[in-house]
N, C-alpha and C positions, 0 to 999 in steps of 0.2 A: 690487835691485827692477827687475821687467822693465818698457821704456818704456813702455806703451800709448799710443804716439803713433796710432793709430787712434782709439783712444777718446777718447782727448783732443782731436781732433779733431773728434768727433761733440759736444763740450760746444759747442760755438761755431756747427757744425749746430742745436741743438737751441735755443740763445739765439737766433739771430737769425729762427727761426720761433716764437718764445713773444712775447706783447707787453705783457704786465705779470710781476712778480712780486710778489708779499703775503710780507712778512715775519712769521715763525714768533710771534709774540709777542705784538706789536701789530695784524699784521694790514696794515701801511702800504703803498702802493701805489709799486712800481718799475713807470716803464713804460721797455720797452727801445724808444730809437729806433733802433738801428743796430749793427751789429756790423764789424769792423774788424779789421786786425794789430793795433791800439792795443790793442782789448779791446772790451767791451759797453758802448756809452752809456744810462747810466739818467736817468731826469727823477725827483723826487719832486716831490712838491707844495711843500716847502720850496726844494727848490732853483728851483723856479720861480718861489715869489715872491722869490727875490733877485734873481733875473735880473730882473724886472720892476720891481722899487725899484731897479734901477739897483749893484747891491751887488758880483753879479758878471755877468760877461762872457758865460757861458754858461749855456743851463736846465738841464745835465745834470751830469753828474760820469763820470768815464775809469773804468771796474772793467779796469785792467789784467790783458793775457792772462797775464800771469805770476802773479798773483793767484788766478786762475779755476784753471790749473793747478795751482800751490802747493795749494790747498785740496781738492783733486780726487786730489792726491799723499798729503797727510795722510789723507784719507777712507783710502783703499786698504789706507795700512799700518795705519793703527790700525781699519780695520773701522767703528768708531765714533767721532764725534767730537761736541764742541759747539762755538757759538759761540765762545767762550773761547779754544778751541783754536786760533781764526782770527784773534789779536788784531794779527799782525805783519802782515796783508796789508792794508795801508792802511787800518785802521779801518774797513772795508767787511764787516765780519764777517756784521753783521745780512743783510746781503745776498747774502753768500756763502756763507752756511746754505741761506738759504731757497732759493737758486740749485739748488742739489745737490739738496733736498728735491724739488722736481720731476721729478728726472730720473729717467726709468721704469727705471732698474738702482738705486737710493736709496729709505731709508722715513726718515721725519719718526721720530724714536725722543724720547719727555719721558721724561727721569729725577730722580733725585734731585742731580745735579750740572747739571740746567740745560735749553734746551733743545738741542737735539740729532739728526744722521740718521745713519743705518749701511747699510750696504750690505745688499742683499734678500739672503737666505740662502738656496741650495737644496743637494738633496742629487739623488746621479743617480737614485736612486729615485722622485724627481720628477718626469721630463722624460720626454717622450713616449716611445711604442714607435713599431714602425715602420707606417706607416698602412693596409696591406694587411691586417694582421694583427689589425689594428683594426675592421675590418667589420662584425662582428656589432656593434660599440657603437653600431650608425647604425641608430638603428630609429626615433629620433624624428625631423623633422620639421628640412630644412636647418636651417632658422634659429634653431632651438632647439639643435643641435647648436655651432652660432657660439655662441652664449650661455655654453654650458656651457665650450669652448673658451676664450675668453675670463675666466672665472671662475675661469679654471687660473692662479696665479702666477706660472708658468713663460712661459705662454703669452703672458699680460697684458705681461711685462716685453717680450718678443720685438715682439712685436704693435706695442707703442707704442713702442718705438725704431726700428721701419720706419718710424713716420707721418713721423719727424722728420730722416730720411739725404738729403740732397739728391741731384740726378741724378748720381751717382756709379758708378764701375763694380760688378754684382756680385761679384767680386773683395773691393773692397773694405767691401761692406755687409756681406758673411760676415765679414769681419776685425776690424770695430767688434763684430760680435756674439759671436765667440769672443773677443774681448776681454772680454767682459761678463763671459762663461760663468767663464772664469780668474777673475775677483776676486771672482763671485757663488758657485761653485756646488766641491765639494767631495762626496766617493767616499762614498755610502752603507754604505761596509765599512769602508773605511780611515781614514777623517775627513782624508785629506789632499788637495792641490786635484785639481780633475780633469784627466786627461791630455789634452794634446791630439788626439792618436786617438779616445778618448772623447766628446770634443767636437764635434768633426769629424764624429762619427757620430749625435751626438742631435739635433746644431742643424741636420744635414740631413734628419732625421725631422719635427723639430721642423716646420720649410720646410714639406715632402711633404703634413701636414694643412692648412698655411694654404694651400695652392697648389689643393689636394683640396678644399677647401671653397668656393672662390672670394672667399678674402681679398684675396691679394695675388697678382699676376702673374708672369711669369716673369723680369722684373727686378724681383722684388721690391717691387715697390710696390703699395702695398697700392689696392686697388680700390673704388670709387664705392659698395657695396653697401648702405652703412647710407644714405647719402644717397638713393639711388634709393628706398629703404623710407621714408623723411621723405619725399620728394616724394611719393611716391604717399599718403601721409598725409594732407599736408596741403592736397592737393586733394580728397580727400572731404567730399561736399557735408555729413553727417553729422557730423564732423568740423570741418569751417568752420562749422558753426554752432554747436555747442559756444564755441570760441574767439571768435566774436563775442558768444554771451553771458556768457562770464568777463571780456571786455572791457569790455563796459557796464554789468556788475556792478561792476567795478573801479573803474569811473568815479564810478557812483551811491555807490557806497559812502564812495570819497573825501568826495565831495560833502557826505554826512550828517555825516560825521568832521570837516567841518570848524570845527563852532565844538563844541567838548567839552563847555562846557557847558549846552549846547541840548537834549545827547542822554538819553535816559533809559531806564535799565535795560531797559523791557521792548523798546523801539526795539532797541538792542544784541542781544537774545535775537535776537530777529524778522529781523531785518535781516542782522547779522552774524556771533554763534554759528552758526548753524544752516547747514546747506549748502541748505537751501528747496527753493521748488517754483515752476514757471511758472502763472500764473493767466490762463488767456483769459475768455473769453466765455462759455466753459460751466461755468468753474472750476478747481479747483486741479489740475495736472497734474506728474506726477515725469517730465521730461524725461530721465533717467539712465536711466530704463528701457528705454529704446532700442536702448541699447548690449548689452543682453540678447537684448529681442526687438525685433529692426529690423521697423518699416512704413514702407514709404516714402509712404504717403497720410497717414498722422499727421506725418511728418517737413515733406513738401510743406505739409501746413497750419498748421503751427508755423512754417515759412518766411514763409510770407502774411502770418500777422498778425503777423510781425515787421516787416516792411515798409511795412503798414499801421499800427503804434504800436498794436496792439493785446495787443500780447507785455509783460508786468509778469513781473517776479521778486522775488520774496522770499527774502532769504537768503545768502552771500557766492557759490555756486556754484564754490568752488573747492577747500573743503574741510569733511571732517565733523568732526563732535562727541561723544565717548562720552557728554557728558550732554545735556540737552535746553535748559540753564540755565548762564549763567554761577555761578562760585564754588558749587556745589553740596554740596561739602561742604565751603565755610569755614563757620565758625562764628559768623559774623558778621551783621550786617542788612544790611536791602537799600539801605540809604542808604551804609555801609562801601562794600558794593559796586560800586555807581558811583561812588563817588570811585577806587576801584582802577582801574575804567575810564576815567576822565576820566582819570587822571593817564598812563595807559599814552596812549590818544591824543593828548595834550597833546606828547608827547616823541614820538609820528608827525609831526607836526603840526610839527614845530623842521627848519626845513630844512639849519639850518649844522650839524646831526650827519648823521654819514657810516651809513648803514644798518646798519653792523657796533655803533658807537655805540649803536643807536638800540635796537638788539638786547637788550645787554649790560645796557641799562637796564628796557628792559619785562618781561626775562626775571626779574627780581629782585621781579618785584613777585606776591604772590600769585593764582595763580586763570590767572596766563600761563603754558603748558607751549610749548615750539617747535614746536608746532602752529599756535597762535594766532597766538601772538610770530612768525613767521616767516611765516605768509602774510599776514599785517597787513603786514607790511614791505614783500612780494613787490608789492602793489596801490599802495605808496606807489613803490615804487623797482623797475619791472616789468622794466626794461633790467639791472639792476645787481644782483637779490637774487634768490634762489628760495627757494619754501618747503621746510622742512627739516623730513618726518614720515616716516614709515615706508612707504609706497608708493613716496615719491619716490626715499631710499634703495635700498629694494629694489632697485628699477628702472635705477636708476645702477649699483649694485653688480652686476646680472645682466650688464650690458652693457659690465665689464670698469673700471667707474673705482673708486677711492679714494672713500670715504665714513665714515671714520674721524673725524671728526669737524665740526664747522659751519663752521670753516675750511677746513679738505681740501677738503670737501663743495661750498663755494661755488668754490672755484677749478680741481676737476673737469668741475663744470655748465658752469662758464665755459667750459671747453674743448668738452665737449660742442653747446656753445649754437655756436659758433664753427664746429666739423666741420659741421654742420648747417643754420647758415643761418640759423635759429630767430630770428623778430623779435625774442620776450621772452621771459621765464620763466612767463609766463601762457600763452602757447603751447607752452611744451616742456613745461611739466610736465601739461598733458593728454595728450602722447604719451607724456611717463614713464607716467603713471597709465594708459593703455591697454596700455602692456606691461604695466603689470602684471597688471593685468585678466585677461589671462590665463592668469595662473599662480595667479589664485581662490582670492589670502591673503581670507579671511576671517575674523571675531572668532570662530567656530568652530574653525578650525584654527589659531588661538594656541594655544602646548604653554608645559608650565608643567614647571620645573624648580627643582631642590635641588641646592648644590652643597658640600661639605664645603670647608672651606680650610683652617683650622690654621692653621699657622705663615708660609703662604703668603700670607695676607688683606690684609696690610700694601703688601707689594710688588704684587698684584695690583688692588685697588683703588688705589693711585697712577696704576699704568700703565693704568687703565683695560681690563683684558681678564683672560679667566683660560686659564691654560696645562695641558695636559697631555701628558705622553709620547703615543707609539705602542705605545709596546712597553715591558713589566717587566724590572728588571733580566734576570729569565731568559730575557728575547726571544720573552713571551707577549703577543698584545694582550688588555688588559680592558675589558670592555665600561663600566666606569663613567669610562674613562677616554676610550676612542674615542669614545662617545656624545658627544662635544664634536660632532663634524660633525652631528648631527641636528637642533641649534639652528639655527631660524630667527629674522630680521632682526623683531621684536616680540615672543617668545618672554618672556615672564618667569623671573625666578629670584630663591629664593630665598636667599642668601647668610648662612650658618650657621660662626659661629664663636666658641671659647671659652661653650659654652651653651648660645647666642642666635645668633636673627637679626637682622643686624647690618644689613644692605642689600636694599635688592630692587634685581635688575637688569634690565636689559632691552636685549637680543641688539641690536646695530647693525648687524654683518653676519656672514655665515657664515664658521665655522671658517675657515681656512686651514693648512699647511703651515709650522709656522715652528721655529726651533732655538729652542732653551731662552730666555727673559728672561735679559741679566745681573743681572737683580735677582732671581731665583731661582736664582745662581749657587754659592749656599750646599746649596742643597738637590740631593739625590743622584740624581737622576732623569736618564736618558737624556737624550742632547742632542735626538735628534728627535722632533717633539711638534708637537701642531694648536695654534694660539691662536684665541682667540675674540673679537672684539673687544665691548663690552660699557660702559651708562650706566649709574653706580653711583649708586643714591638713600640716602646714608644716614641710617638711623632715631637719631634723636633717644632714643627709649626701645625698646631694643631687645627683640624678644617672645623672650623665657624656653622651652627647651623644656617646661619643665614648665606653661606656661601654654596649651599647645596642649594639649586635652584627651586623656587617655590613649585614650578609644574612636576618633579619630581616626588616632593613630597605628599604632595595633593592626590597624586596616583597610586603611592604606596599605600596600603593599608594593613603595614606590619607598625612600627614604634609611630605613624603619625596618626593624630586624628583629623580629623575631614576639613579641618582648617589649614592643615599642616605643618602644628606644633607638635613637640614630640608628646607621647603621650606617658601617665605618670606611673607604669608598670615599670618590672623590672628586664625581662627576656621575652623579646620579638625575634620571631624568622622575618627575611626581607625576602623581598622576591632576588629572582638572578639577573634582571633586567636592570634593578634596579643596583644591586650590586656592582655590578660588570659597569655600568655605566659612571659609577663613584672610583672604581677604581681605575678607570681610563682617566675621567677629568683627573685626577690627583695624585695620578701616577709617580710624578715630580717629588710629592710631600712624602709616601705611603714607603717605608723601608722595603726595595724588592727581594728580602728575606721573608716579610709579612705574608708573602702572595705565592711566593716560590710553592710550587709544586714537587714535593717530595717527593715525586711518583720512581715505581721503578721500569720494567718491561716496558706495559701497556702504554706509558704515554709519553713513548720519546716524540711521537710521528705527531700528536697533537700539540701542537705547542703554541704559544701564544703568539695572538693574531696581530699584537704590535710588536712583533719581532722588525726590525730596521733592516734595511738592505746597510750590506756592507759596503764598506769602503775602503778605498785602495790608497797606496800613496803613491804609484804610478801604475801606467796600463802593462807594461810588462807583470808585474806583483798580481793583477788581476788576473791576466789570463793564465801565468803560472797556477793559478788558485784553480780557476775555473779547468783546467786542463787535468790539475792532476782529481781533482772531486768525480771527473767523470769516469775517469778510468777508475778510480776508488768504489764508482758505483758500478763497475763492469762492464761497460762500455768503451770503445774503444773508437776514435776520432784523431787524427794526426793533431798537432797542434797546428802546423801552417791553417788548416781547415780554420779552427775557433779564432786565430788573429784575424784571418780573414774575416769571418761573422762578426766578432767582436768592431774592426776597422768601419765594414760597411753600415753598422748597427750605428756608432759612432759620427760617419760623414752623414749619411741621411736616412732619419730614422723610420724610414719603409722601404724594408726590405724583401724580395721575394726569391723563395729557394724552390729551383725547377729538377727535375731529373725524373728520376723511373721511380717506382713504386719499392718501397723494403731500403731503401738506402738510407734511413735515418734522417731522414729531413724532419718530422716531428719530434724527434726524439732528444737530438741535439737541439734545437730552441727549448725545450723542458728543460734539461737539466742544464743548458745555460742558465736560464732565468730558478731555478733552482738553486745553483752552484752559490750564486750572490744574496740567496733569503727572498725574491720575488718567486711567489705561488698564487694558486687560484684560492686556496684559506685564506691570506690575509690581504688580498685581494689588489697585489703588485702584480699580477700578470693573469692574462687571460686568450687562450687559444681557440683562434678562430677560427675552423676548417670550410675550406670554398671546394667545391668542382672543378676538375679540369676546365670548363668551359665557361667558367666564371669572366664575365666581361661588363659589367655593370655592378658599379658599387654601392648604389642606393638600397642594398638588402646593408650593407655594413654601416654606412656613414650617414646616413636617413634619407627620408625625402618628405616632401609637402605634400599633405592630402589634399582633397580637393576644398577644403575650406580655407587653403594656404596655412594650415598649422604645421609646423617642423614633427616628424616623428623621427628622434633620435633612433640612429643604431649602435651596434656595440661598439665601432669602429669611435666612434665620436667619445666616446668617454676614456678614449687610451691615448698615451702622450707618444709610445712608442708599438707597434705593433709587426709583427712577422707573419704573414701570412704562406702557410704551407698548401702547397696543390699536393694532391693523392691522385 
């Protein structure tokens, strides 16, 4: 075995610039204080309460350098290893996992014998060409170009072992990194390792782009560029005022949370569901929209009455909602449903649980998806937790980190948060959600897919992701198999096997570059292959092909063929017709976690069109509702007024509201029929405007042409209807 004393040197580089480590498991907190000949000094919180009861002598405990190497040594030869495998090195296992699982040449691998990391696999078909020749690929936009660059595996691992090489000669940076290349990276033809010559020749390509882009300098180190892009951030005045109102949202929000049960359901919609709106003096305003189309005279005067205490928000302002209502589609009442609520704030609310704790428990309870669960947490523990949804991912993932899972996830950001300077997670994650902003994920451009599995379903739903070749045994790519790389980070899928669909999934992050699973090591398929990483929701009563109705499949022309069997590939996109219309019939079966919209800003106001009119448990309870939402929305209505409309709406349901022009007669039927969840999206309410001189109703309710056939009007298809004169 060759020594990698370069590399193994770079472990002890890379520990004494890391300042915690979280083990694979629990989650538990190592923090390194010091690095030495001895080895890494770690603190736990256990060993520091003994050092404090007087128990032992020091807060820390020695992770000998022989230890760190020893396990570092086992990695290489066996490629893979687990905990398990580390029992001889001082019962430091837990920590000697987790050790290696950060190091940017290492992946965190869970299998069926435990948990477990292996060494990043690449093939030289991988690794860059040389960057002149590369020219034309530059058409987008520097810093999009860094993105994409970064989002390279190859790239990623190189990239982040520069951050970590101390002031050493470049001599010896190139030496730690052909070190890497040897235990990582293996001959796209041959499958045996790569030559040094070969090496020698990619990892100075590799250089030529990061040096070309203005990554890293001519000693290798990498440069200031994403920080200068954060500074300039977070002195926009735009910008700073965002973060001052996720701030005092944060605050107010604590503040309501704090006695649980004081709070009441609709409080919870209004306040916290929802991502709200700013309310001044003239009324409700979507401050988000800014970010669209900037004024700087609307922005200046949202500043003002900031200052003046004239600035009110409604709403958490940190993230959105796919429905308009908590628990929307439990089955439950509304009284079930705040005790769901009380019980998840209750367990915010316990300070002696650690935020991962505090997770583990809200997330278990119905109606929480890690959306909620995770920016609830973020407001309570703003230094120590980030919200975990699908922008923030994105965003992390564009930008070169790990997001494989809510642990990964959090000790990524960490790093992130760290490179960057970032007070808290309420501040970075509005610059996550700005980058993402403009790569314009919308609930539109979610793509909906079908995946065939077989015999593969088992192994791939443990491991959470689904694998496919490159290439068919005859060294052809197929298109059901390469369409793995077209899935995006929210992307649905349907997960079909033995029949049935078994799962719905939903994309974490984009494909990547990886050798076969050993847990598909049975099956015959080429070693090199994209994997996808991927949340498996599974169905309790799994939907039957044959319950999906034959005219549906017959029309699709993604997983069926023209008979309407599924077809025997692996990865089809579906249409969104087709989609939408599986997940309306089967709404009942389909986890409303599976479908949840992790969105943040952009898609409070879109939300799903089976949202339910609410419901009351008396008419007083309603019109309290409906009374205070409007003035919430900045409008202002006596309440005598809305009993009245509410009363007359009530005894006969057409009603008509007369008076002068500007007095809010349209406006109040809006945000009545608003107030309860009926709109013109999801098509519980529909306004009809007549003329003063409106005296004949056969434009609204129809009439017989002259062949005596009925031509409905819109009146006719409404059970209840308000008609406004202007």
């Amino acid at each position: 075995m060759q020594d990698y004393n370069h590399l193994k040197n770079f472990l002890f580089q890379f520990a004494s610039q890391t300042k915690l480590i979280k083990t694979l498991k629990n989650q538990a907190v190592n923090r390194i204080l010091k690095v030495d000949e001895k080895g890494i000094y770690v603190e736990t919180d256990s060993s520091r309460k003994k050092y404090e009861n007087g128990n032992e002598s020091n807060p820390y405990r020695i992770i000998k350098s022989d230890w760190v190497i020893g396990a570092f040594e086992e990695l290489v030869k066996a490629i893979e290893i687990t905990d398990m495998d580390l029992v001889d090195y001082g019962k430091r296992q837990s920590f000697l996992i987790a050790f290696l699982a950060c190091l940017p040449f290492v992946e965190e691998n869970q299998n069926t014998n435990g948990i477990g990391v292996r060494l990043k696999q690449f093939t030289t078909a991988d690794l860059p060409g040389q960057f002149n020749q590369a020219m034309s690929f530059i058409s987008d936009e520097k810093n999009k170009v860094k993105e994409k660059i970064l989002h390279t595996p190859f790239f990623k691992m190189v990239y982040g072992m520069l951050k970590y090489m101390k002031p050493i000669s470049v001599k010896d940076k190139r030496e730690i990194l052909l070190e890497a290349m040897y235990i990582t990276t293996k001959s796209s033809t041959t499958g045996t390792p790569i030559k040094e010559s070969v090496a020698q020749k990619k990892l100075g390509e590799t250089l030529s782009w990061l040096k070309q882009l203005g990554m890293i300098d001519e000693e290798l180190k990498p440069t200031k560029w994403m920080d200068s892009e954060y500074q300039e951030f977070i002195t926009n005045p735009l910008h700073q005022f965002y973060i001052r109102l996720r701030h005092k949202r944060a605050k107010e929000i604590k503040e309501l949370l704090k006695n649980p049960y004081q709070l009441t359901l609709n409080q919870f919609n209004e306040e916290v569901w929802r991502i709200g709106h700013v309310l001044t003096d003239k009324g409700a305003f979507d401050v988000f929209k800014l970010m669209k189309s900037y004024d700087e005279e609307v922005l200046q005067d949202l500043i003002n009455k900031e200052k003046k205490g004239q600035l009110r928000y409604v709403g958490n302002a940190c993230w959105g909602s796919a429905t308009r209502v908590f628990g929307s589609q439990l089955k439950i009442s509304d009284d079930e449903k705040l005790n769901l609520i009380r019980k998840a704030v209750s367990i915010l609310n316990q300070s002696k649980l650690s935020p991962m704790e505090k997770y583990n428990q809200i997330i278990a309870i119905p109606g929480f998806g890690d959306n909620i669960t995770t920016g609830l947490i973020m407001i309570y523990h703003p230094v120590e937790f980030a919200i975990y949804n699908i922008p923030s991912k994105t965003a992390l993932d564009e930008l070169g980190f790990d997001t494989y899972n809510l642990p990964v996830f959090q000790k990524e950001i960490h790093r992130l948060k760290e490179e960057l300077g970032a007070n808290d997670y309420i501040e970075l994650d509005w610059y996550l959600y700005c980058q993402n902003l403009s790569k314009e994920q919308s609930i539109e451009s979610i793509q909906y897919w079908w995946v065939n599995q077989g015999q593969s379903a088992k192994a791939e739903t443990e491991g959470r992701f689904l694998w496919a070749p490159k290439q068919s045994k005859t060294g052809t790519p197929l298109s059901h198999h390469t369409d793995l790389v077209k899935a995006n980070p929210g992307d649905v899928i349907f997960a079909y096997s033995n029949t049935a669909i078994r799962s719905i999934c939903v994309v974490e992050k984009r494909a990547e570059s990886s050798s076969k699973p050993t847990s598909l090591a049975e099956h015959g398929w080429d070693q090199d292959g994209n994997l996808l990483r991927v949340k498996y929701y599974l169905l309790d009563n799994p939907i039957l092909k044959s319950e999906i109705p034959e005219e549906w499949r017959l029309e699709e022309q993604g997983p069926f063929d023209r008979n309407g069997n599924v077809k025997q590939g692996y990865f089809y996109q579906t249409s969104n017709q087709f989609a939408k219309n599986m997940l309306q019939k089967f709404q009942d079966r389909i986890p409303h976690e599976a479908v949840e919209v992790d969105a943040n800003i952009e898609f409070d106001e879109k939300e799903s069109l089976e949202t339910e009119l609410m419901k009351f448990r008396s008419d007083q309870e309603l019109i309290e509702h409906v009374y205070s939402y409007i003035r919430n929305k900045g409008f202002f209505y006596s309440k005598e007024n809305i009993q009245n409309l509410y009363l007359c709406l009530k005894t006969k349901p057409f009603v008509i509201l007369s008076g002068i022009s500007g007095t809010g007669k349209t406006q109040i039927v809006k945000l009545f029929a608003e107030s309860i969840g009926a709109t013109e999206e999801n098509g519980q309410f529909k306004l009809i405007p007549v003329r003063p001189d409106w005296s004949d109703g056969s434009d609204l309710i129809g009439y017989e042409d002259i062949r005596g056939e009925f031509k409905p009007g819109p009146l006719t298809f409404l059970r209840h209807v308000i008609v406004s004169f202007y």
